[in-house]
MARVO-938263 format. One line per 10 residues: number of its first residue (from 1); their letters; for each residue x, y, z of N, C-alpha, C. Coordinates in nm, 3 decimals. Atoms other than C-alpha are relative to their C-alpha. Layout:
residues N
NUM = A = X/Y/Z/X/Y/Z/X/Y/Z  ...
//
This chain:
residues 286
1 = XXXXXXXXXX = 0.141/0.013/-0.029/0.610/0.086/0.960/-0.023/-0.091/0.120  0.068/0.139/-0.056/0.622/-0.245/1.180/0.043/0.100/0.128  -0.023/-0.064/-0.129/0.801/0.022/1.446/-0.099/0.059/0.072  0.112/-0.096/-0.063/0.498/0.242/1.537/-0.143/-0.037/0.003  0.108/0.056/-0.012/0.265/-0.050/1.548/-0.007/-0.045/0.109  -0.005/0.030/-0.151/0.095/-0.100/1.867/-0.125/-0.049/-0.010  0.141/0.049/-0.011/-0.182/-0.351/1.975/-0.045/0.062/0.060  0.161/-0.012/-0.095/-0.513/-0.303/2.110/-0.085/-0.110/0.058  0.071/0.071/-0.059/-0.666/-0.503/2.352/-0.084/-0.134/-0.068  0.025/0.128/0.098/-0.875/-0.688/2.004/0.126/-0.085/-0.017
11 = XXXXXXXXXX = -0.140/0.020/0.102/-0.495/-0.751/1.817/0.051/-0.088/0.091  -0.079/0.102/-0.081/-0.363/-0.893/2.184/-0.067/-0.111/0.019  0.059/0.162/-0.008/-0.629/-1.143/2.193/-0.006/-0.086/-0.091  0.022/0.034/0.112/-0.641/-1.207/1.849/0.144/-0.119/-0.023  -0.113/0.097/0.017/-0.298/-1.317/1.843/0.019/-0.113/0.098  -0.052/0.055/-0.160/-0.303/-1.471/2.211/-0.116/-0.153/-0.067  0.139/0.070/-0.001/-0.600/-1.697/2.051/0.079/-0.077/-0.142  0.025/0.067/0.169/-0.475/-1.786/1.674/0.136/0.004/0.020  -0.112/0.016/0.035/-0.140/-1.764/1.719/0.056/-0.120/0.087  -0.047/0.150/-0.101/0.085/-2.084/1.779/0.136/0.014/0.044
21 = XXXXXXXXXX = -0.171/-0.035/-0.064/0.388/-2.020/1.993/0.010/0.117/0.022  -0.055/-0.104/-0.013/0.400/-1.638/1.914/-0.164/0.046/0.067  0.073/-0.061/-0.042/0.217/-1.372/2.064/-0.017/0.117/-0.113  -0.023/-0.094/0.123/0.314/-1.142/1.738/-0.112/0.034/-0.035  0.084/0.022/0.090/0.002/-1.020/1.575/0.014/0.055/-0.138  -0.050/-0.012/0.143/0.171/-0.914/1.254/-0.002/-0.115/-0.064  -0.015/0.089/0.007/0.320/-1.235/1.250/-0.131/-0.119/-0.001  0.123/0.082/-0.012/-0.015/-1.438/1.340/-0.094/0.021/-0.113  0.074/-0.063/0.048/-0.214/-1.227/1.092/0.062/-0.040/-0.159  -0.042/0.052/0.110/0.054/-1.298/0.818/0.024/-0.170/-0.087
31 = XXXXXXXXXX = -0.004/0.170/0.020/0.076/-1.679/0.864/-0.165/-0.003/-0.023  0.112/0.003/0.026/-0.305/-1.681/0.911/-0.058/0.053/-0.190  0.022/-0.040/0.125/-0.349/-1.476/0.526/0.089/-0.072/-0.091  -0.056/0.078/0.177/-0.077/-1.722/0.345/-0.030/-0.119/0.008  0.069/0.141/0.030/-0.261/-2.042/0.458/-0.100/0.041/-0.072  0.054/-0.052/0.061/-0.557/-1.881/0.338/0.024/-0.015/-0.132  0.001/0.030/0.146/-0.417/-1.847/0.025/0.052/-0.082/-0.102  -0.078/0.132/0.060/-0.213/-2.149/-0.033/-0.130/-0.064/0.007  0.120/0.128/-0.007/-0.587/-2.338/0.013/-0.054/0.018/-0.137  0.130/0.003/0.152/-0.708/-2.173/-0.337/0.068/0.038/-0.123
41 = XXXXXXXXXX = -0.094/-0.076/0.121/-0.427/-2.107/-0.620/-0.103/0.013/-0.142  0.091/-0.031/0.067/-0.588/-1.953/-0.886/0.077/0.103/-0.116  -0.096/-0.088/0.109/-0.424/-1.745/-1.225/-0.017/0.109/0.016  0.011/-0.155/-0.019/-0.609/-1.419/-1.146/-0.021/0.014/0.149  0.035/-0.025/-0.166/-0.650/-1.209/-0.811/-0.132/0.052/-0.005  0.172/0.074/-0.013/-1.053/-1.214/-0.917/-0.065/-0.133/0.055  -0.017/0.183/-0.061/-1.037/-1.574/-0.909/0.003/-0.035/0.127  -0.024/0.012/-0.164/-0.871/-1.607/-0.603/-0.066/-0.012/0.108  0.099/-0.027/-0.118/-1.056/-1.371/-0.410/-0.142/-0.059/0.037  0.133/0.035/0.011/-1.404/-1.552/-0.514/0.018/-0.114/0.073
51 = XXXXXXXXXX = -0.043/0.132/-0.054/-1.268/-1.867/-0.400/0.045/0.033/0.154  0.057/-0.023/-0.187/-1.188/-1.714/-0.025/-0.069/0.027/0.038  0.142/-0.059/-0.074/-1.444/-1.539/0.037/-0.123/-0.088/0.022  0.107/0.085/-0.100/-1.634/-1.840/0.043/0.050/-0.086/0.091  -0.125/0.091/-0.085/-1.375/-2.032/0.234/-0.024/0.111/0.135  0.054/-0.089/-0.173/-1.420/-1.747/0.513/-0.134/0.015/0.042  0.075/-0.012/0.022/-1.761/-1.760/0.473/-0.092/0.118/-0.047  0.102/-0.116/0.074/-1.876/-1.441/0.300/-0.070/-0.020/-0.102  0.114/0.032/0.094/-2.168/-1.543/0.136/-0.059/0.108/-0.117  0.009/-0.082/0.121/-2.191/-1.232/-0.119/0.052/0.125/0.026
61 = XXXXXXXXXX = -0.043/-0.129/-0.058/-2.028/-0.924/-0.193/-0.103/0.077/-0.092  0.063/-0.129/0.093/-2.216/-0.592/-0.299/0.067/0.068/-0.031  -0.053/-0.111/0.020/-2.120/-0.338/-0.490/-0.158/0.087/0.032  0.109/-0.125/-0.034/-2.320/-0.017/-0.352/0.017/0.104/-0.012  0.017/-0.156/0.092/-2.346/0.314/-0.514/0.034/0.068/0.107  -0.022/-0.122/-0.115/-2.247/0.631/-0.282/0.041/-0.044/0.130  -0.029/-0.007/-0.162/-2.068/0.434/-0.014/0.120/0.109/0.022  -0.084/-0.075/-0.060/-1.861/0.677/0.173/0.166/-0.036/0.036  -0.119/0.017/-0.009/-1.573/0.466/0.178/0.049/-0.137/-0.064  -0.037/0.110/0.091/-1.370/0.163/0.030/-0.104/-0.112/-0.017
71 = XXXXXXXXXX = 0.065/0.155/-0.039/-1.559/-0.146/0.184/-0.044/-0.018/0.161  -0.019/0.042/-0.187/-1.649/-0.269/0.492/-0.089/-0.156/0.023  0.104/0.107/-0.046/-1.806/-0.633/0.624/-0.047/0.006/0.056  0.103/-0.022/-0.044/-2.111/-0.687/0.737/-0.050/-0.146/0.072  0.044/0.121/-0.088/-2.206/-1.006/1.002/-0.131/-0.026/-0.051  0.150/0.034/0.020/-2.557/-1.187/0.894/-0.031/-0.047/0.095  0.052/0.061/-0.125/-2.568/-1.314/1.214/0.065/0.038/0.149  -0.053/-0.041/-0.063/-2.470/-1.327/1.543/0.129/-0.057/0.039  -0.088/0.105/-0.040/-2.199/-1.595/1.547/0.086/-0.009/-0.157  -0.017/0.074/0.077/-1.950/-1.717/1.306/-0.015/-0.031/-0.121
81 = XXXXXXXXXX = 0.064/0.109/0.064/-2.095/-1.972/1.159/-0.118/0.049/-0.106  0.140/-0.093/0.080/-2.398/-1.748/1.008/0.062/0.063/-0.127  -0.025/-0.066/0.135/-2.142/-1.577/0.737/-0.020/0.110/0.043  0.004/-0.161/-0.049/-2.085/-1.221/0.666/-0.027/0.018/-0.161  0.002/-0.020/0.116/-2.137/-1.022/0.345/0.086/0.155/-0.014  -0.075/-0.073/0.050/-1.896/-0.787/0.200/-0.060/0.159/-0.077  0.027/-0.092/0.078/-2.014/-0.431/0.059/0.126/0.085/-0.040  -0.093/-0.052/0.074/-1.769/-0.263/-0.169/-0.054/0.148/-0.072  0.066/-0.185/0.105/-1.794/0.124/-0.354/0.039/-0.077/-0.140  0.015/0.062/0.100/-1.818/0.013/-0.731/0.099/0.107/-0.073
91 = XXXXXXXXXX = -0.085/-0.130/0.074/-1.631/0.348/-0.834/0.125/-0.025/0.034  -0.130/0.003/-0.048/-1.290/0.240/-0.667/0.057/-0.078/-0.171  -0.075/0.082/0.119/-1.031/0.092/-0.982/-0.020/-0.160/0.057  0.024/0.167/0.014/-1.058/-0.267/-1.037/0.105/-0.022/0.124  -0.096/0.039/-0.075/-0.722/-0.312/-0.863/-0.018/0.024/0.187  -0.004/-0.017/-0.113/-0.808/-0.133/-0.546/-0.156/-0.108/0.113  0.096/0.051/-0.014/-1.146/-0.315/-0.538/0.043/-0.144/0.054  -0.043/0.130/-0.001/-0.947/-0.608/-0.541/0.063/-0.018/0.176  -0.063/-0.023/-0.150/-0.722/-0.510/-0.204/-0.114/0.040/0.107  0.076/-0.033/-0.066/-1.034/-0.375/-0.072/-0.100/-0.166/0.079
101 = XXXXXXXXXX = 0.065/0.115/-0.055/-1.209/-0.736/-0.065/0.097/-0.054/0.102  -0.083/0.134/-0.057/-0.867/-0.938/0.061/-0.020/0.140/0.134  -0.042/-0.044/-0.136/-0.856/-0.656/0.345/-0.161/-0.039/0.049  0.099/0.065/-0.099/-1.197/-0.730/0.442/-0.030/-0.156/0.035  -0.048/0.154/-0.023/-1.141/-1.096/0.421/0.083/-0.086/0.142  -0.023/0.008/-0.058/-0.915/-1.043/0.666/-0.051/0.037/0.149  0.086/-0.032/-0.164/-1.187/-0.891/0.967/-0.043/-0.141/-0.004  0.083/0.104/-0.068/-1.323/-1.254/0.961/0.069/-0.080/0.096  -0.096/0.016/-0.106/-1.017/-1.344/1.137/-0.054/0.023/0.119  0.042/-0.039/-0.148/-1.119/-1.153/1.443/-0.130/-0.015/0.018
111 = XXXXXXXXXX = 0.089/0.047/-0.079/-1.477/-1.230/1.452/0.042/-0.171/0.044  -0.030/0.108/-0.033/-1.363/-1.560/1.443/0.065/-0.083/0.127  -0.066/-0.003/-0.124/-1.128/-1.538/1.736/-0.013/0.085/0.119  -0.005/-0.125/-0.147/-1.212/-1.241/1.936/-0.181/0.063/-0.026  0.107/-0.020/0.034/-1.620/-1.294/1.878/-0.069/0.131/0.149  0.055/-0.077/-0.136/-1.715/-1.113/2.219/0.011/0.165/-0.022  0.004/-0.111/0.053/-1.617/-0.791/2.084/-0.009/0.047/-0.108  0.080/-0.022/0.062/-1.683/-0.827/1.775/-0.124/-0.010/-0.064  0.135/-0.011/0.007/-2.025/-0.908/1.768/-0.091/0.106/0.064  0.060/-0.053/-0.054/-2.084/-0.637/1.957/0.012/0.152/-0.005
121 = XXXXXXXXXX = 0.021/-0.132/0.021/-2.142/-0.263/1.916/0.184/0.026/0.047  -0.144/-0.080/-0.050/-1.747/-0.114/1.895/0.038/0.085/-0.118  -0.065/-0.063/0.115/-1.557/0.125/1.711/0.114/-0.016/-0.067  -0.061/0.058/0.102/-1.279/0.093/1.422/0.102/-0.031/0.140  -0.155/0.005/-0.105/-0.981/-0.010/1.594/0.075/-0.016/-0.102  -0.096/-0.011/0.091/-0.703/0.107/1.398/0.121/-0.104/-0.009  -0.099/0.176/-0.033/-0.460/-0.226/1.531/-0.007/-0.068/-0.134  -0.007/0.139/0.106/-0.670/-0.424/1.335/0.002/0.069/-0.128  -0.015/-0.041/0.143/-0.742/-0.230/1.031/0.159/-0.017/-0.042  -0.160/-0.032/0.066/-0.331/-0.194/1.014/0.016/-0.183/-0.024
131 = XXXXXXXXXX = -0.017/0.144/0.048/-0.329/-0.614/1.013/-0.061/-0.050/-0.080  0.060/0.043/0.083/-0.585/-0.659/0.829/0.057/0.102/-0.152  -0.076/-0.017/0.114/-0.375/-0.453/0.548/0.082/-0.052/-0.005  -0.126/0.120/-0.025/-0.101/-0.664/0.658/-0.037/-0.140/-0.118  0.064/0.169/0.036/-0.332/-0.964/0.575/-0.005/0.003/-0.169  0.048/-0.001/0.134/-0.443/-0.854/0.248/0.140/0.036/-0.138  -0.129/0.000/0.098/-0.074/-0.758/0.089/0.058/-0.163/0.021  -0.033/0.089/-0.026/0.005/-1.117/0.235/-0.086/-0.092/-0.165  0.089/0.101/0.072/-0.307/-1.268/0.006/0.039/0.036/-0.143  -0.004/-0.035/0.157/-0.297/-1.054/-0.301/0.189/-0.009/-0.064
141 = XXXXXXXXXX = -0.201/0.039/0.005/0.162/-1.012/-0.268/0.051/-0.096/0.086  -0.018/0.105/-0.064/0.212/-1.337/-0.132/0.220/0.031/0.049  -0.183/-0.072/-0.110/0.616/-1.245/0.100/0.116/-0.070/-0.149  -0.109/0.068/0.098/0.818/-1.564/-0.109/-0.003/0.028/-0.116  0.035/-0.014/0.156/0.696/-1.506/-0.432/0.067/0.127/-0.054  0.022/-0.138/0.057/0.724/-1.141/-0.444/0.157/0.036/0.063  -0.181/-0.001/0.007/1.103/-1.155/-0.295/0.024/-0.040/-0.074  -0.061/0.047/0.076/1.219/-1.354/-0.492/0.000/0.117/-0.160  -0.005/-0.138/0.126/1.100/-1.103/-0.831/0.065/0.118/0.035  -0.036/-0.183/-0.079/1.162/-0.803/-0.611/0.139/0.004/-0.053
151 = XXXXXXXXXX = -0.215/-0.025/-0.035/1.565/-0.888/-0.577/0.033/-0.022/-0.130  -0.080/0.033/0.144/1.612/-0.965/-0.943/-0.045/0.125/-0.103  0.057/-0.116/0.045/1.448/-0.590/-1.028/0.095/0.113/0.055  -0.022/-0.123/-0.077/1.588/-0.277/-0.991/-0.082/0.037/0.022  0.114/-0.127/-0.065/1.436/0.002/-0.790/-0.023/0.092/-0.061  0.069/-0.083/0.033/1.264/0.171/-1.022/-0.163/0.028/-0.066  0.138/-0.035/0.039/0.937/0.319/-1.176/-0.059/-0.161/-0.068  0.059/0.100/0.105/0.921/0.036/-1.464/-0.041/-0.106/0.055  0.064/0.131/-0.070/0.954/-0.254/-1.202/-0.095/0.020/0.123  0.119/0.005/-0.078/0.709/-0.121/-0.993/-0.090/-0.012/-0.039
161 = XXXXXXXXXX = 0.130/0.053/0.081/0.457/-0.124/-1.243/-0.030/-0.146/-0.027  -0.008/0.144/0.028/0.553/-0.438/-1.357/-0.044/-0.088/0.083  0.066/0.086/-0.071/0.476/-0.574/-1.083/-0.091/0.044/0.094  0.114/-0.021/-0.054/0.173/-0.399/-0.943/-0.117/-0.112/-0.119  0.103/0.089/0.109/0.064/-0.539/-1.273/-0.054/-0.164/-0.018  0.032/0.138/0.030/0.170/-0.868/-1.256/-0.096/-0.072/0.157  0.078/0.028/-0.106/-0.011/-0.899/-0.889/-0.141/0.039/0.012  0.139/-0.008/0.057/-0.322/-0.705/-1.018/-0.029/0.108/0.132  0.025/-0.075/-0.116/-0.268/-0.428/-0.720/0.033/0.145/-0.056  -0.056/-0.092/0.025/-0.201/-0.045/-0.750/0.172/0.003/0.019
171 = XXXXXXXXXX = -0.146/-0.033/-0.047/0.160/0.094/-0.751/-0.003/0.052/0.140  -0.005/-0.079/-0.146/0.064/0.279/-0.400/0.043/-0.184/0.069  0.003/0.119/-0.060/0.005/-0.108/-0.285/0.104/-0.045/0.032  -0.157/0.074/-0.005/0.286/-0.271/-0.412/0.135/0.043/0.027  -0.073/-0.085/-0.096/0.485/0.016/-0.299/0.027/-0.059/0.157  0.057/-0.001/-0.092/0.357/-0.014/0.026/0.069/-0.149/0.068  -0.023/0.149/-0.030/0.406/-0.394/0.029/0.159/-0.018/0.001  -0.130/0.008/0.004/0.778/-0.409/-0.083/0.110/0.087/0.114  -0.057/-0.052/-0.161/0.879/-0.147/0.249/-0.059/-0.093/0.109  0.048/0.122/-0.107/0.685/-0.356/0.416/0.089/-0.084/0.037
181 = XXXXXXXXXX = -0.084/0.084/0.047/0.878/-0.660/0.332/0.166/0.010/-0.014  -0.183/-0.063/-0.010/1.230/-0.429/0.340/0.068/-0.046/-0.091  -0.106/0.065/0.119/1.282/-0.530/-0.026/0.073/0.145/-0.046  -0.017/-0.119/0.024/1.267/-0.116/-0.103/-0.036/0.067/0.086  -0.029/-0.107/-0.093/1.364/0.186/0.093/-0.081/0.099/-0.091  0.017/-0.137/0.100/1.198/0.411/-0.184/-0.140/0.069/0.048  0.138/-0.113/-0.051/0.900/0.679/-0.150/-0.032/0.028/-0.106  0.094/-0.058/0.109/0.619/0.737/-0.417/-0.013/0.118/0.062  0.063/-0.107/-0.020/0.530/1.085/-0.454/-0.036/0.072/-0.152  0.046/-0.104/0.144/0.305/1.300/-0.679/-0.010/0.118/0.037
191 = XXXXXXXXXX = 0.084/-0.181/0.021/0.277/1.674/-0.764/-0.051/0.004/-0.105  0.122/-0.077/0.103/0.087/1.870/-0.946/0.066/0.133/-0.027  -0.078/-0.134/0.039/0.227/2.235/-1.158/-0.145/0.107/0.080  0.077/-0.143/-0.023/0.068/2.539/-0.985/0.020/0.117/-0.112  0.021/-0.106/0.059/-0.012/2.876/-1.131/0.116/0.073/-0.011  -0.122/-0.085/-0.009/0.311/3.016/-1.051/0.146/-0.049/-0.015  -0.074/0.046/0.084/0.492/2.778/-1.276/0.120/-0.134/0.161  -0.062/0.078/-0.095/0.592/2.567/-0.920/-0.039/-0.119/0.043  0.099/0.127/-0.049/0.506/2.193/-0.802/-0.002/0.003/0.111  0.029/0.038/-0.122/0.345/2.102/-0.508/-0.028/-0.137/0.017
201 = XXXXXXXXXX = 0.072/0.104/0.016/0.348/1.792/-0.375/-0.164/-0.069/0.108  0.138/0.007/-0.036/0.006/1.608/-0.307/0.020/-0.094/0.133  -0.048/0.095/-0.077/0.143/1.291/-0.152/0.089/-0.063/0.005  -0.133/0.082/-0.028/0.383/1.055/-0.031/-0.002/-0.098/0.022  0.060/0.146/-0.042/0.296/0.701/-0.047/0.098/-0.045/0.109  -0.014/0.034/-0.093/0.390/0.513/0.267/0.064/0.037/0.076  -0.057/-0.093/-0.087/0.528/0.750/0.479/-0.115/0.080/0.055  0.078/-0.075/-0.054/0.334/0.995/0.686/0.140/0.137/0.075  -0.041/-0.123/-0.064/0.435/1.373/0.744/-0.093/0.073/-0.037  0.051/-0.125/0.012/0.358/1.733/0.790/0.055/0.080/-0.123
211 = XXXXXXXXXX = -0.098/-0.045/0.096/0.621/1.855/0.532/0.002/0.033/-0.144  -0.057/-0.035/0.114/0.599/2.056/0.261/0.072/0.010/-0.092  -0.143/0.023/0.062/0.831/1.952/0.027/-0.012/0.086/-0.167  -0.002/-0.038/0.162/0.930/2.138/-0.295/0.146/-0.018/-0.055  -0.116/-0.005/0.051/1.211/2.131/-0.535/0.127/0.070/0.003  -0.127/-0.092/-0.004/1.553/2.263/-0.486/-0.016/0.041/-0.122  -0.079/0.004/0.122/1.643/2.248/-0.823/-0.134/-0.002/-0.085  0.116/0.001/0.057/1.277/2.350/-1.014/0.008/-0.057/-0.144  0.047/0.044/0.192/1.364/2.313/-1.411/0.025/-0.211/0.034  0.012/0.133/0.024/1.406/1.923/-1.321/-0.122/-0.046/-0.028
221 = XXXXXXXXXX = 0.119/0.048/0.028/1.043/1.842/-1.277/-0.066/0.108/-0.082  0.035/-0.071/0.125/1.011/2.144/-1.514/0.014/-0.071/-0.142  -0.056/0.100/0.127/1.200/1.908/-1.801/-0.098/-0.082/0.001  0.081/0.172/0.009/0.991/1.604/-1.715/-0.150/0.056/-0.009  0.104/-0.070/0.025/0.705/1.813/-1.751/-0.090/0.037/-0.145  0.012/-0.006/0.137/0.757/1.973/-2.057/-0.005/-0.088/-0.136  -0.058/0.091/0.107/0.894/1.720/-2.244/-0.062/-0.153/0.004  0.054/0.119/-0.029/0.732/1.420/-2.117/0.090/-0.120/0.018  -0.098/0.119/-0.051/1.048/1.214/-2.057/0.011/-0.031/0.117  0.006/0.065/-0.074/1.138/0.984/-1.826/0.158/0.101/0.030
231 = XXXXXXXXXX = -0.090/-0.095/-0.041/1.414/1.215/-1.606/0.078/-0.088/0.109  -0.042/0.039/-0.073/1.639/1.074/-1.362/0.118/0.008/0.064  -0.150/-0.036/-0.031/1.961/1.139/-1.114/-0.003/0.015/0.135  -0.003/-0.094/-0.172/2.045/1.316/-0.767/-0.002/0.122/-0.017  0.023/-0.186/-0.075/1.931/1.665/-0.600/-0.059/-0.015/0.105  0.042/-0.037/-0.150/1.750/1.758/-0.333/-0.094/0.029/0.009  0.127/-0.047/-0.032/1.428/1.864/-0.143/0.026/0.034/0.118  -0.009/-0.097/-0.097/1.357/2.117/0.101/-0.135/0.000/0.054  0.182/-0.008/-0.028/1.064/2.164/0.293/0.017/0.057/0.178  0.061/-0.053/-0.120/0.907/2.315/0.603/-0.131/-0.062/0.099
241 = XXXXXXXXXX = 0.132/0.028/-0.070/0.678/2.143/0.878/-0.077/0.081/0.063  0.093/-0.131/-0.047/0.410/2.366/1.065/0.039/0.030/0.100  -0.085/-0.023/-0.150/0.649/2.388/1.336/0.108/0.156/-0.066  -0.129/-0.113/0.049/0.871/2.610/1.106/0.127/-0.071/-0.013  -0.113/0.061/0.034/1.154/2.340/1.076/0.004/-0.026/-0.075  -0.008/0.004/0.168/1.300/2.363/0.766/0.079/-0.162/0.002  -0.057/0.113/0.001/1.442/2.001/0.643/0.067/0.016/-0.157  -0.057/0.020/0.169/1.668/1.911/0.324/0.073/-0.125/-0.015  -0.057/0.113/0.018/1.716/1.588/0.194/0.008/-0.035/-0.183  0.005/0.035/0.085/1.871/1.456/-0.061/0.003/-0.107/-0.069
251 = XXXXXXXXXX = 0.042/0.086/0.084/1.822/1.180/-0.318/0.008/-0.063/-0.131  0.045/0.035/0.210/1.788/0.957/-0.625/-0.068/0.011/-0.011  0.148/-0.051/0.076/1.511/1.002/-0.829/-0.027/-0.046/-0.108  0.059/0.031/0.123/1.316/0.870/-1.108/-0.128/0.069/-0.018  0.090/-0.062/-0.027/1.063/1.095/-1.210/-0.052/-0.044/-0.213  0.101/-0.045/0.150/0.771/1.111/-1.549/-0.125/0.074/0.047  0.048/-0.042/0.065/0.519/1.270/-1.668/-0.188/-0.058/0.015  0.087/0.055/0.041/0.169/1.140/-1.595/-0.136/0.061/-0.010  0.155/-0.091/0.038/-0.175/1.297/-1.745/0.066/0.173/0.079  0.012/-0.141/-0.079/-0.187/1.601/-1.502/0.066/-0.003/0.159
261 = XXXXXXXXXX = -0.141/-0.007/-0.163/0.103/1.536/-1.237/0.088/-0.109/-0.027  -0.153/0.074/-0.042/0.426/1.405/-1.164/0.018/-0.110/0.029  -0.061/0.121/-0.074/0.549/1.076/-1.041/0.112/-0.009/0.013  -0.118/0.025/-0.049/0.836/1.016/-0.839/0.032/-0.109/0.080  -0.063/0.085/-0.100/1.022/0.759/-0.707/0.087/0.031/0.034  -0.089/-0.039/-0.054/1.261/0.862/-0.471/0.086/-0.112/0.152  -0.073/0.084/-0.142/1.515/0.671/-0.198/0.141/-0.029/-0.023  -0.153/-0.014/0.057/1.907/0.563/-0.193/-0.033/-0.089/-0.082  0.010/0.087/0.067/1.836/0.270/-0.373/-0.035/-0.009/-0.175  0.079/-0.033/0.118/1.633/0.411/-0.645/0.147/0.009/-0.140
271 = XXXXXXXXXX = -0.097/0.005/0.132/1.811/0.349/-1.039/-0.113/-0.018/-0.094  0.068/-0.012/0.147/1.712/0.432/-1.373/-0.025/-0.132/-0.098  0.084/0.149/0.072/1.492/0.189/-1.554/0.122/0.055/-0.206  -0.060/-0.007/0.155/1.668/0.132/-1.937/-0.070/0.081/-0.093  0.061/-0.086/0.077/1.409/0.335/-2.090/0.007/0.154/0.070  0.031/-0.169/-0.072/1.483/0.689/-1.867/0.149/0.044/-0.037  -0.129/-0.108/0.015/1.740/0.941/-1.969/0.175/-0.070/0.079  -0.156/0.032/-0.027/2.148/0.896/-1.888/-0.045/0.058/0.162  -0.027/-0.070/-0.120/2.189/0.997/-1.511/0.060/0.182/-0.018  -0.006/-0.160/0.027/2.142/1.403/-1.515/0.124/0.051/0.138
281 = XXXXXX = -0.131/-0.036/-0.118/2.451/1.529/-1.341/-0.057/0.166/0.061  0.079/-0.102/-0.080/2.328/1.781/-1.098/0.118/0.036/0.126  -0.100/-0.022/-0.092/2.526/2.039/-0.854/-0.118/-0.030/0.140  0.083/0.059/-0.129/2.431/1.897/-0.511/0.030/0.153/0.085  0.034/-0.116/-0.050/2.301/2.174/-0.297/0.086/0.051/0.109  -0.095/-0.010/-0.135/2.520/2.345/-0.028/-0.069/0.036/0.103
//
């Protein structure tokens, strides 16, 4: 992820302004979100967040019916110093509601440092949005803390929950956060069973492609289907981008069963949690 990040004109000033020594704005953005949150320790990530948000000065958050998207902050003034106020969608899960505040927590950063443009009529700039998710896995998955648990877990389903749970974030998040961090190489993905007894998948948490991916080997996520067990081993996936290049990779896997689709964790790293099936011996594809 940190490869195909590129500033913008805000991000280079941002850092050129708040940062001490570096010019980094990953780096600036991540030191900036763990003082932040070393100023307010607190048992929950409710808590917490109530306690920065007035520390940055966001003087109230809303929840507002039919917003069109997670969150966004809102300036009461023209400076600073005047405070901002937070509007939130009330329908998002508690957890995401939660990442949704610390990432807007983190735009006060840049009015703060780079006020000239943002006080003033501009559009998103994707830079910052990508730091300001930076910022907010920093506040809510603080780096030391969450190594240290990470390396004493295997890579699988159970300790990802475990600890989306114990941080109070989704599994996409704490996914998200732990590649970040280069504790796990692994890839969330869900399907869903089609009509013609085949899965498709929907997504691929922190990765980005074109790629159709389906199952080599179908009765696997057929088993974990039917049966509702926890399935797990090596095979393969195949898939096609809209270019027509076919790809095939293969993999460990931890896969269940959830409501009305699949979950997978997939990467080399990936191992079976104590509660998932023996390792399913599978012919690897030629």
């Amino acid at each position: 992820m940190a490869s195909s990040f590129e500033d913008s004109e805000l991000t280079r000033l941002f850092a050129r302004r708040a940062g001490s020594g570096t010019k980094r704005s990953r780096t600036v953005i991540t030191s900036l979100a763990s003082k932040l949150r070393r100023t307010a320790r607190c048992g929950t990530a409710a808590d917490l967040l109530e306690k920065l948000r007035q520390k940055r000065g966001v003087a109230e958050v809303v929840y507002l019916d039919n917003l069109r998207c997670d969150g966004f902050l809102e300036p009461r003034g023209r400076s600073f110093s005047d405070g901002f106020r937070v509007f939130i969608n009330p329908s998002l899960p508690a957890v995401r509601r939660n990442f949704t505040l610390a990432h807007e927590l983190c735009h006060t950063f840049f009015y703060e440092y780079v006020p000239e443009i943002k006080f003033t009529p501009h559009e998103t700039d994707r830079s910052e949005e990508s730091l300001c998710n930076l910022g907010a896995g920093e506040i809510l998955m603080p780096s030391a803390a969450l190594t240290r648990r990470a390396k004493a877990l295997p890579t699988c389903l159970r300790s990802l929950e475990e600890l989306a749970v114990l941080y109070e974030v989704s599994t996409d998040a704490m996914l998200t956060r732990l590649r970040v961090l280069k504790l796990w190489g692994a890839e969330l993905s869900y399907w869903t069973l089609l009509m013609n007894g085949r899965f498709a998948v929907e997504r691929v948490t922190a990765v980005r492609n074109n790629i159709e991916w389906r199952w080599v080997e179908e009765n696997i996520p057929a088993k974990a289907w039917e049966t509702g067990q926890t399935l797990s081993g090596i095979t393969a996936i195949e898939g096609k981008d809209h270019a027509g290049r076919r790809y095939v990779r293969e993999l460990s896997f931890e896969m269940q069963r959830r409501s009305n689709r699949l979950v997978v964790l997939w990467g080399p790293s990936v191992k079976p949690s104590s509660s998932s099936l023996p390792l399913l011996t599978m012919k690897r594809p030629s």
